[in-house]
C-alpha positions in Angstrom: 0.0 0.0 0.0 1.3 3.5 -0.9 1.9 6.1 1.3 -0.3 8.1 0.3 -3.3 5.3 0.4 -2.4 4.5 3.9 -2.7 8.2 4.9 -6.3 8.5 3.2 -7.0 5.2 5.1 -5.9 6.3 8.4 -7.9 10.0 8.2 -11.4 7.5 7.6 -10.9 5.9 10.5 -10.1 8.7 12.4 -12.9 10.2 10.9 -15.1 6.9 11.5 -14.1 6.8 14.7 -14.5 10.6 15.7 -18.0 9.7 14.5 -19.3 6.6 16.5 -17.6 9.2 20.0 -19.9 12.1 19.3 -23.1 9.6 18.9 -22.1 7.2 21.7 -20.7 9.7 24.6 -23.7 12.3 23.8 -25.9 9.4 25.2 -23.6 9.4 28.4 -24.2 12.9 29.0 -28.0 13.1 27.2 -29.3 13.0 31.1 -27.3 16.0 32.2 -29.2 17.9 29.3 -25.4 18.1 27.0 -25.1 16.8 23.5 -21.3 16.2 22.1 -21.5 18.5 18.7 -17.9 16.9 17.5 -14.9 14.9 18.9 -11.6 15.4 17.7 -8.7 13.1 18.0 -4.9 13.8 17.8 -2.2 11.0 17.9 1.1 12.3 16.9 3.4 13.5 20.0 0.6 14.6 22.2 -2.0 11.8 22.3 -5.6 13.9 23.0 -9.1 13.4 22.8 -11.1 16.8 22.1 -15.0 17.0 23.2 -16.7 19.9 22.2 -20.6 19.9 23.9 -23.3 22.1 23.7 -26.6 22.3 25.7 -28.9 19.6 23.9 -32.1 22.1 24.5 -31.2 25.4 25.5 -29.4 28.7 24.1 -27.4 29.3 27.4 -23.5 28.9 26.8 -21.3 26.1 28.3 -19.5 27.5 31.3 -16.4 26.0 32.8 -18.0 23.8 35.3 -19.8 22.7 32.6 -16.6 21.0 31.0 -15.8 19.8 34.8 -18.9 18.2 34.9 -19.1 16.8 31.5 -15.5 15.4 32.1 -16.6 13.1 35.4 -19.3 11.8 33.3 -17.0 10.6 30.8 -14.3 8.9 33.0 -16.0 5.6 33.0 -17.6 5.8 30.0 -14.2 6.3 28.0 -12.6 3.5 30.2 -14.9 1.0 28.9 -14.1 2.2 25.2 -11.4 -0.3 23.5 -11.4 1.4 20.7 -9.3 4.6 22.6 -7.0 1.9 23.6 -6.3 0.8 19.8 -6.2 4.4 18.6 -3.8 5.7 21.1 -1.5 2.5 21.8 -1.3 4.5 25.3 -2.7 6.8 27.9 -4.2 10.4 26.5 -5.5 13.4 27.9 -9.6 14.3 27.7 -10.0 17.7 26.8 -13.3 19.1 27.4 -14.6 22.9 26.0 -17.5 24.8 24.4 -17.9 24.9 20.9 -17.7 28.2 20.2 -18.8 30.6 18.0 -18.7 28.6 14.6 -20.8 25.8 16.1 -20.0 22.1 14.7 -23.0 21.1 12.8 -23.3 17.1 12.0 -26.7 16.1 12.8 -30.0 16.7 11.3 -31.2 17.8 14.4 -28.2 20.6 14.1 -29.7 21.7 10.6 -33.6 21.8 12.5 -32.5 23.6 15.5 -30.6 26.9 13.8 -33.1 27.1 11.1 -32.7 30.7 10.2 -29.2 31.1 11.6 -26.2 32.0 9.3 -23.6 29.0 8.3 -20.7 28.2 6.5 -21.3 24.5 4.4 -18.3 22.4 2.8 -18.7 20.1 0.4 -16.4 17.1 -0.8 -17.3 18.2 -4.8 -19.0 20.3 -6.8 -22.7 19.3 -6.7 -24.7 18.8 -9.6 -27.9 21.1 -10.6 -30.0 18.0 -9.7 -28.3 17.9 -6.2 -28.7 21.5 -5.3 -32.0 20.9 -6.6 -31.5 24.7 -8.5 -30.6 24.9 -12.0 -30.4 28.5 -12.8 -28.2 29.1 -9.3 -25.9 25.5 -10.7 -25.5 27.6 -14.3 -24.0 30.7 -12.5 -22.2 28.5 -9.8 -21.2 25.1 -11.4 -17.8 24.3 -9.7 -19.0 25.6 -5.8 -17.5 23.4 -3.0 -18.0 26.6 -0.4 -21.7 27.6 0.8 -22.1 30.8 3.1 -25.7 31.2 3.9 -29.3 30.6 6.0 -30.2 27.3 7.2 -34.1 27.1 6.1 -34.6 23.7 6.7 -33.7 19.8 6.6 -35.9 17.2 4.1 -35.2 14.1 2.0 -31.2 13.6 3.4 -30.4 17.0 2.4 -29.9 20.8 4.4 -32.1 23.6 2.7 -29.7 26.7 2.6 -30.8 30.3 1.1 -27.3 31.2 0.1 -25.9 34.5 1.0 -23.4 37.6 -0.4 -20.3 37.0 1.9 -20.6 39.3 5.4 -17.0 41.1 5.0 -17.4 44.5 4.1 -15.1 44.5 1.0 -16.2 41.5 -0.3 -19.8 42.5 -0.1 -19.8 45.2 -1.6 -17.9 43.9 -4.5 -20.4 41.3 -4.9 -23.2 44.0 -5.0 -21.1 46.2 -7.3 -20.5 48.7 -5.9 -16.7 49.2 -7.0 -14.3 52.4 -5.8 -14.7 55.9 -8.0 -11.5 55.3 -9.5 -8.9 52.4 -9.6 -6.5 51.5 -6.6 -8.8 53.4 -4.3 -10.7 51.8 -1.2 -14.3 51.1 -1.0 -15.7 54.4 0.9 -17.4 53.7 4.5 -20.7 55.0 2.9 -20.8 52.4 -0.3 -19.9 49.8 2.4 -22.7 50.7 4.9 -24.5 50.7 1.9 -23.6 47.3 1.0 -24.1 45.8 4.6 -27.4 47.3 4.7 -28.4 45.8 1.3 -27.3 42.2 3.0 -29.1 42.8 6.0 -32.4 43.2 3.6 -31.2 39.9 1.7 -31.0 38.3 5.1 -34.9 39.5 5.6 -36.1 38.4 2.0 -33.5 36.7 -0.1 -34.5 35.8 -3.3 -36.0 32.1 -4.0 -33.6 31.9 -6.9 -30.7 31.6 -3.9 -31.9 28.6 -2.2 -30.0 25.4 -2.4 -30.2 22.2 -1.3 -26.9 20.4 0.0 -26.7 16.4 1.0 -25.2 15.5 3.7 -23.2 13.0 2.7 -21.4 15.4 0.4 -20.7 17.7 3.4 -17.2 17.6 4.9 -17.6 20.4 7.2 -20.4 22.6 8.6 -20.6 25.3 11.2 -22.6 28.4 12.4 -21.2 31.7 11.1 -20.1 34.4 14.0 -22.9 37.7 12.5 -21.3 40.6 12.8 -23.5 43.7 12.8 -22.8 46.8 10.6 -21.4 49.1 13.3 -19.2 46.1 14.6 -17.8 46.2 11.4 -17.1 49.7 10.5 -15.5 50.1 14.2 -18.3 52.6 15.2 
């Protein structure tokens, strides 16, 4: 087997295995009201298992007692687990933490629960017009692997996304056209505010001819996206 092979072999089972953790040691937890939104492993000189958990039906953050508790509730549970033992060859260190602000999303539930909330979608390949289920936006956008956008939904395997003009200032307002007076200069503050404005009214009514569908077992990574209001980022 070539190098190369083995290495694309090794990240599946890592992946694999990162997999069965979240499902399996969110049903340790499930009682406590927490849900494990990824697991991350890391075997090279530091041997680690990452946890990142999230409150399972509630908005309220994950404090540092939180992790504390979370962590007791795992010590048995990842005792028991002889597939740690194979991984590591050795003992390892359990991290536990919040997820953050770009929130790991893996489950359908995930998709349900921040229906209307921006995200950032990965996918492993282009998708075709009949995946996206959107041949006019697939004409425009045929070789897409990146999705930036609201979650509207989850139905038939796939995540319903109405896709989005990217949030950074410059960026936006290029998309939007709105372009400097005269070469080399930079976008003014007021064709920026201008531009953030005009994605804030996207956000309220984007256009059906944005919407996408994305299935999930094309995705390779998906998280919430940190909004950042127009006055956070003009510095007012």
């Amino acid at each position: 087997m070539s190098q190369v092979s083995q290495t694309a072999e090794d990240q599946t089972k890592t992946l694999s295995l990162e997999n069965f953790l979240m499902e399996s040691l969110s049903k340790e937890i499930a009682a406590e009201g927490f849900e494990v939104v990824h697991a991350e492993l890391v075997n090279s000189r530091q041997k680690v298992l990452r946890i990142f958990i999230d409150r399972s039906n509630s908005s309220d953050g994950i404090s540092l007692d939180d992790c504390a508790t979370v962590s007791k509730l795992l010590d048995q549970p990842l005792e028991k687990l002889v597939e740690l033992d194979r991984y590591f060859g050795g003992p390892y260190e359990l991290e536990v933490s919040s997820p953050g602000l770009e929130r790991p999303l893996h489950r359908e539930t995930d998709f349900v629960r921040f229906s209307g909330k921006e995200a950032r979608i990965h996918v492993l390949r282009p998708l075709t017009a009949d995946e996206i289920e959107n041949r006019d936006y697939h004409v425009k956008n045929p070789k897409q692997k990146n999705y930036f956008g609201v979650l509207t939904g989850f139905k038939d395997g796939k995540v319903r996304l109405m896709v989005l003009p990217e949030g950074s200032a410059a960026g936006l307002a290029g998309h939007l056209g709105l372009k400097p007076a005269k070469p080399g200069q930079k976008i003014s503050a007021k064709k920026i505010q201008k531009a953030l404005e005009e994605r804030d009214r996207l956000r309220e009514n984007p256009p059906v001819e944005w919407s996408v569908a994305i299935p999930t077992g094309l995705i390779s990574k998906a998280h919430l996206e940190p909004h950042f209001d127009a006055k956070e980022i003009l510095g007012e």
